[in-house]
Structures are given as C-alpha cells and as structure tokens.
N, C-alpha and C positions, 0 to 999 in steps of 0.2 A: 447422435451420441448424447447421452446424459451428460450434463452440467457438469456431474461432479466427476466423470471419470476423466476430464481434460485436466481437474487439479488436485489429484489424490494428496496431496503435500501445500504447503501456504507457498504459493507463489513467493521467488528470492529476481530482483531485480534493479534499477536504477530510474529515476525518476527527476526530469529536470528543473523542476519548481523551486525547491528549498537555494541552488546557486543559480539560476537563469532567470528566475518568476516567468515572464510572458515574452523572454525573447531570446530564448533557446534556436539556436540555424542547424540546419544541414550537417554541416561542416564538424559541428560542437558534437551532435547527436553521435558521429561515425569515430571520431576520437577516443568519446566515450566509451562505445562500441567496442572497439580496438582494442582498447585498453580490459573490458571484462573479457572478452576472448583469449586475450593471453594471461591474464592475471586471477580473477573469480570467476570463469565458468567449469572448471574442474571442481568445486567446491557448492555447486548447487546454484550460483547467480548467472540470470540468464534472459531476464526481462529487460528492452529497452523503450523507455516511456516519456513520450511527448507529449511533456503537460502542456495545461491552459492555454487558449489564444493562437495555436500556431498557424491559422488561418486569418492574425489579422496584420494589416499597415502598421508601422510606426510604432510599435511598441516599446516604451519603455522611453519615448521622447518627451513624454507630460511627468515623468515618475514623481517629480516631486509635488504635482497635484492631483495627477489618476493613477491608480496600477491600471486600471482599465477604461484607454480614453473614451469620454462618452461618446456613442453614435460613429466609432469611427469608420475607416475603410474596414469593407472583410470581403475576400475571397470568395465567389458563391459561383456554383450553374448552374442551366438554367431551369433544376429542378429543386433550388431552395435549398440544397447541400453545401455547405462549408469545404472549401481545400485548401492546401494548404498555399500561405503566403508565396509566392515567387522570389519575391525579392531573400528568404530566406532561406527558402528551400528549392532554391534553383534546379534541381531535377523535377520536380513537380510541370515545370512547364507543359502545354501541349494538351492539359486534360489528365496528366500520368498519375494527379494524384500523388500521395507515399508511396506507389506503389516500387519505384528505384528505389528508396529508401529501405523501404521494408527486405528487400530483393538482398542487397546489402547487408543487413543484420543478419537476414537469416544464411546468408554464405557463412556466413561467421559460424556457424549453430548456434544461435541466438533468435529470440522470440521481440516481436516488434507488439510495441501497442500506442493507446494516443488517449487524450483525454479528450469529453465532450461534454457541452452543457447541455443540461436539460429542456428540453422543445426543439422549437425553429428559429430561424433569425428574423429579429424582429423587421429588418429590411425586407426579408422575403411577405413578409405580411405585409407591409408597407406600400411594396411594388405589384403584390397581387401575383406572385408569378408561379408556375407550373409545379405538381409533386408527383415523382414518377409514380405507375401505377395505376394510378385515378383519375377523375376529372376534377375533380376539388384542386382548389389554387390555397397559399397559405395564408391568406388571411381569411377562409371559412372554416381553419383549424385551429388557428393560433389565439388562446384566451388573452388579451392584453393587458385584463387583471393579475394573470398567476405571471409575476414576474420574480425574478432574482434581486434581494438586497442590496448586491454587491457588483454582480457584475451586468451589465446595461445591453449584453448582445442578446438576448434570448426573449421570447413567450415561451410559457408553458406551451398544452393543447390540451384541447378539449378531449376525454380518452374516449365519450362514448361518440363522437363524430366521425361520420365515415371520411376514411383519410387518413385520418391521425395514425390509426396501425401503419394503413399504408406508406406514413411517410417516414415510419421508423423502420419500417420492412426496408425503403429505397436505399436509408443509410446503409444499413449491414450490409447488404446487398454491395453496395459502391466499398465500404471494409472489406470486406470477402475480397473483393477481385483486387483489393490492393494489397493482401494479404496481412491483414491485421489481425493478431493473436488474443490482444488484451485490450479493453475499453473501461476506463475510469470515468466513470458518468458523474459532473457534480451537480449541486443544486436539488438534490433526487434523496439524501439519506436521512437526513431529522426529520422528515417530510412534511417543511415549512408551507406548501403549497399544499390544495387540498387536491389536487391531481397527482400527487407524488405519488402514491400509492399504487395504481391504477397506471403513473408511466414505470413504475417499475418492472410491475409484468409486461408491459407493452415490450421494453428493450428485452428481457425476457424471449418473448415470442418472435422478435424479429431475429435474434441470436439464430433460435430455431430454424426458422424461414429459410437464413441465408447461406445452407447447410456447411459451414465453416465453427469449431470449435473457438470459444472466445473464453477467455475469463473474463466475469462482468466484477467490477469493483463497483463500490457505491461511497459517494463521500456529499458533501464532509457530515461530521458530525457535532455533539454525541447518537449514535443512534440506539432507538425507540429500546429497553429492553421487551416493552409487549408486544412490540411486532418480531420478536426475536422469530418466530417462526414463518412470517413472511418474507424473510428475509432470507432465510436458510431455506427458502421454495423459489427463488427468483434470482437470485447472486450470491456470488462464488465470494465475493469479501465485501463489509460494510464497516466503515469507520467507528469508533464507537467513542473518539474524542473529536474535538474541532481541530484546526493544524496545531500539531506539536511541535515545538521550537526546542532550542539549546539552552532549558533553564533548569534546576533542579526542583523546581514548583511544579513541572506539566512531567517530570518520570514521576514524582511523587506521588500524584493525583494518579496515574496508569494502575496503580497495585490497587484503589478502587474500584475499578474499571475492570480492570482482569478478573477481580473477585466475581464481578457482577456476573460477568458474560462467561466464566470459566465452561459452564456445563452447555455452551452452543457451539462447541470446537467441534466440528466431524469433516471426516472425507469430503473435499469440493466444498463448505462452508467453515468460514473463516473470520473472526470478529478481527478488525483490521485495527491496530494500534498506531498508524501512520507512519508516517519515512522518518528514517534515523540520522536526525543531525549531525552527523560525523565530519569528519576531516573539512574542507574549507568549505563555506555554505554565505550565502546573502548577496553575490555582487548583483543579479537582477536587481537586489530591492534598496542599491545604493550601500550597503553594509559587507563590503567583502570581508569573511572575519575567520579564524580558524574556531572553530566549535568551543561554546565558552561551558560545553560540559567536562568537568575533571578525568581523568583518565577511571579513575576507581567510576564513577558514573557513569563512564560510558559502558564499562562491562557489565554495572547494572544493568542498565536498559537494555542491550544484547542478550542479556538472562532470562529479563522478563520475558521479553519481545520471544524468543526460544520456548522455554518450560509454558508459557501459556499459549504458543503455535499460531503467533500472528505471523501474519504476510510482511518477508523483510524487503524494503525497498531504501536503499540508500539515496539519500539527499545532496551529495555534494558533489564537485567535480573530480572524478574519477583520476583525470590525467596529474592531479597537483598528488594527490594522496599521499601522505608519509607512508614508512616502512611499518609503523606501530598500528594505525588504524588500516595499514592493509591485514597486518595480521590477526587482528582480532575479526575480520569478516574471513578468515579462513582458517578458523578452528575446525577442526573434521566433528572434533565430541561435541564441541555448544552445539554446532549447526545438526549435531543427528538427533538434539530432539524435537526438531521440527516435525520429523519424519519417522520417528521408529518409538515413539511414546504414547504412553496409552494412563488415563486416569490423572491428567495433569491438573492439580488442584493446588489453594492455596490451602497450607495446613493447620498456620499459624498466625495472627498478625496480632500486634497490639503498638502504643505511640512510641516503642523504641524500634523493633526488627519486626521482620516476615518470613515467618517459612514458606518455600512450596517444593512440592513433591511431582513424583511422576517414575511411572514404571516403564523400562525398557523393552519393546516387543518381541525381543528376537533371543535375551540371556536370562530376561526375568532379572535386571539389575534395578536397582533404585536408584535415583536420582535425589540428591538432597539439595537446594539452595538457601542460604542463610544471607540473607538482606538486611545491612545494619541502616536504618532509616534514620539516624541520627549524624549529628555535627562532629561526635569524637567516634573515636576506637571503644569500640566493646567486644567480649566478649559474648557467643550465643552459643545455648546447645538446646538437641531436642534426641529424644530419647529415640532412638531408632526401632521399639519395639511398637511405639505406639503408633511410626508411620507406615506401620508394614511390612518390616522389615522381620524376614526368617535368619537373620545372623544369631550363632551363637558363639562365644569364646571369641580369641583374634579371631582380627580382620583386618586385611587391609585397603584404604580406600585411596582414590585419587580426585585430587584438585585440579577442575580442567581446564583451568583459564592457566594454572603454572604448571602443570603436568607432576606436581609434586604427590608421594606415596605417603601415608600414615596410619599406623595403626591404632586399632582400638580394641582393647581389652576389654570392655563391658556393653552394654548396648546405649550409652550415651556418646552423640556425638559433639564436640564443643569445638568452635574455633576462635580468634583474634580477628575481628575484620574492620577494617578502615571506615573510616565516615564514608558514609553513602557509597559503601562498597557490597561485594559479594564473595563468600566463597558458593561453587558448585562443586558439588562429589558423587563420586561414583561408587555405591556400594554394593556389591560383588551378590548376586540370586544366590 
C-alpha cells in the first residue's frame, strides 16, 4: 500500500510525553484509551501514542539530574530490539511485546503507535549481540560517532553496511506482529547526524518490507525546508518546530513556520506542528500545571494547527480534562478543515494580525480566520473579494468557535478579536 493512502487526512491522536515525559505505564496508556473512546473518537481522534523510553528501568528516578539516566537498564532480545519495560507494561511479559496493549486499543477502534529513536542500542553494540535476518552482530553496524545530544540509548548506523537495512527490516517486522499502526522516529528530522538522511529512507523501506501500513512521523525539529521533498517521499508527518510548550512565544513563532511549509500539505504528507499543550500537562517533568496558555490562545493554535492541516496530537492527560478544553477538541466545523480543504494559505500577515484562508472541498465555502497577534483587542477586516470570494450583496457568515450568524452587506469583512485571539468564519460558495 502507498504511504499516503493509509493517511489521507493529518493523523488526530494522544501522545504521552507533554504529562508523563519517560514514564508513561500500562495502566495510564488504557485509561487514556478509554477515555478517547468514549469521548473524542466520534470526532476524528483515534491515535494512542507511547512516547520516549518505554523500554527503559527506572525512569524518571534521577529527574532532577537526567530526563534520561545515562547508560541505564533497557529491555532488549536477543536480536538488539528494544521491548517494552515489564515492570511498566506488565502485559508485555513472556516475549509479548505491545503486542496485548495494542490488542487493547484496537478493541476500542482505536489505532496504537510508539515512539523510537533513531539506530540501535548502544548496549547491543557493546555486547556484540545478534540482528535478525543476517549474520552481522550490532556493533559492525552501529557508528559510535553518529550519536544523540540528548538522549545516551542509541548509535546511529552505518546505512551503506550490510545489516543496517536488515536491522530496521527486523524492527517493523517485530511492530507488525505486535500490531503497531504509527511509529514516531526521533533523533532523525533536522538531520543533525550525517546518516539521517539515508536512515530515513531506511525506516521507509522497512515500513514496506513489513507489509503492515504505519504512519512514519519524524521529529523533532525544525525540519530542513530544502529537504521539503524528501520528506514528502519518505514520511507521512515531519516536525517543522522543536518541542512546543504552553507559551505564547512558540504559537507565535508557528504563523512563520506555517508560512514556510504552507505549500507541502498533500494527501499522506504533513508538515507536523507538534502536540497541543492543552488541559493539564508536565507531571513527568516535575511540573504538574494546567496549560499556562489563555483560553483565546488556545483557540488560536487549534486554528492554526486546523486551516494549515497539521497532525493534531494532544499532550495532556486525557482522564483530568475540563468540560471547556474537551469542547474545543470536538468542534465538528474547526476539526473539518483538516480534511475537506483545499488551497489553505496564509493571506495576510504584518506585526499586528494574520489572515489565512482556505477553500471548502465539498460547498465551495471559504473559510476566513483573523489572528489578532497583539496584547489588546483590535479590530481586523479583509475584503472578501480579494480572498476569493464570489459573494455579492448580503451574506450571511458563521463564527465557528461561537456558532454565532452575521451579516454583511458589502464585501468587507471586519471583526473585534481579543489579544492573541481568533475569529474563524464561514462564508457561504
């Protein structure tokens, strides 16, 4: 199956990093679960995603001097694959892998995925020990130069060594049979290593291999705009920021960002804007906090995130959620431009607001949003003839974040919008 026809739409999901960092269990994952099953998966959410580490000991026991202890215990058999911790993911025992886990989710109708770093474990090079497939052991694959900044478990590989395919073939392979849907590869997207390039087609071709549809994510970033097109030949979403937190400095910087990457949106490629720090997020990282962006802020970056068609994955624990920031992940109109827009640009920007546009695929409606970029209330308007718009005489439009009606008499449209707010409208084909 092509790449792109497994995610005709931006993947909408849950992702446990932003409230767990590296010691998300079992237990927390199926809660989560539970919780989008009965609440956001009627509305398009339906990805459940086990970030960073969840194959290693004791995490999260050093925090106030590692996120990731050096050199510590990790999970491995004895083909230099990573599984998951026991002690957290107590179904895992036995060899099983996610594979109960995933079994789980997908009872639900829901899609399981997991995050990976980039190479082999540096243990496995270390011990010299077995990669299914070949006769190569990992340490005559694994560069001990191309390492990770940040985090201490991984080598790159070497990509033209024979093995290295094979040893990304063994993963998916070992994914496949545990029935993993999505794979967030990090270490792999600014492509700080000079093998980045080269393992990105590698996870690519093992996708293939292991004939199980995946959505391949790529992080972190910002990523490359001049590999914009190797990236849209190899994976299905690549980050185009580094982690986005709960500040109005990193939505801010996004409307550059979107600008950039606007014209690489297509079917199965996706310039990814990261997980939306919503409702309560940080206790992994010692900071249990409720989202320190303002409510008019948050519907900004759900706008963005929307009209420019990145990949929505939510950041916080599911099960805490208020009634306010469940509703705003289950607007039916924000959430359908993900999926039924076409020509989604920014129209306008200068240091006060931003326009962006987008046409509807099914009424021929337009789509207006007005981004007040500023610390007060202003007014903005933009003439609707000049966005494309065939209205003439009334008309009446709708606000889709209030559901509120108003008409307009000319082809200019103007609203009132809150500091670091948005109105979005709907204007009638």
């Amino acid at each position: 199956m092509d790449k792109n026809d497994f995610a005709p739409a931006p993947p909408m999901g849950w992702n446990s990093y932003d409230y767990y960092d590296t010691s998300v269990s079992e237990e927390q994952v199926k809660a989560n679960a539970a919780f989008m099953a009965d609440n956001l998966k009627e509305y398009g959410w339906e990805y459940l995603v086990v970030d960073i580490q969840w194959y290693a000991y004791d995490t999260g026991t050093q925090r106030d001097k590692h996120q990731y202890i050096p050199f510590g215990k990790l999970e491995m058999d004895e083909y230099s694959r990573l599984f998951p911790c026991p002690d957290r993911f107590p179904s895992s025992r036995g060899g099983k892998g996610f594979k109960p886990l995933a079994d789980y989710i997908h009872g639900l109708g829901l899609k399981f995925g997991i995050h990976i770093m980039r190479g082999i474990p540096r243990i496995a090079a270390h011990l010299h020990t077995d990669i299914y497939g070949t006769e190569k052991t990992a340490d005559q694959i694994a560069d001990p130069s191309s390492i990770c900044p940040w985090n201490p478990d991984m080598y790159g590989l070497f990509p033209d060594e024979q093995g290295s395919q094979e040893y990304y073939n063994s993963l998916f392979i070992l994914y496949a049979g545990w029935g993993v849907d999505f794979i967030k590869c990090d270490d792999i997207c600014r492509m700080d290593a000079d093998s980045a390039r080269k393992e990105i087609e590698m996870l690519y071709r093992a996708v293939q291999n292991c004939g199980r549809p995946m959505v391949i994510s790529l992080s972190p970033g910002p990523a490359l705009i001049e590999e914009a097109g190797h990236y849209k030949s190899f994976a299905n979403m690549w980050r185009i920021t580094d982690d986005l937190w709960d500040s109005w400095p990193h939505i801010l910087n996004m409307f550059d960002r979107c600008r950039l990457w606007q014209d690489h949106v297509s079917k199965g490629c996706y310039p990814d804007c990261d997980m939306l720090p919503l409702g309560v997020i940080g206790k992994g990282f010692g900071d249990e906090r409720s989202t320190r962006l303002s409510k008019d802020e948050q519907k900004t970056m759900m706008t963005l995130w929307c009209i420019f068609r990145s990949p929505l994955m939510i950041g916080s624990e599911l099960t805490i959620m208020d009634e306010w920031t469940t509703g705003i992940l289950r607007n039916r109109e924000v959430l359908r431009l993900l999926s039924y827009t076409r020509n989604n640009r920014q129209f306008e920007r200068n240091g006060n607001y931003a326009v962006w546009t987008a046409e509807d695929t099914d009424d021929r409606s337009l789509y207006i949003a007005l981004f007040n970029l500023q610390d007060k209330q202003q007014d903005i308007s933009v003439d609707l003839k000049n966005c494309g718009s065939e209205m003439t005489g009334n008309c009446i439009v709708r606000e889709l974040w209030t559901g509120k009606t108003s008409n307009i008499t000319g082809s200019v449209l103007s609203a009132a919008v809150t500091a670091h707010g948005v109105k979005l409208f709907k204007i009638p084909g």
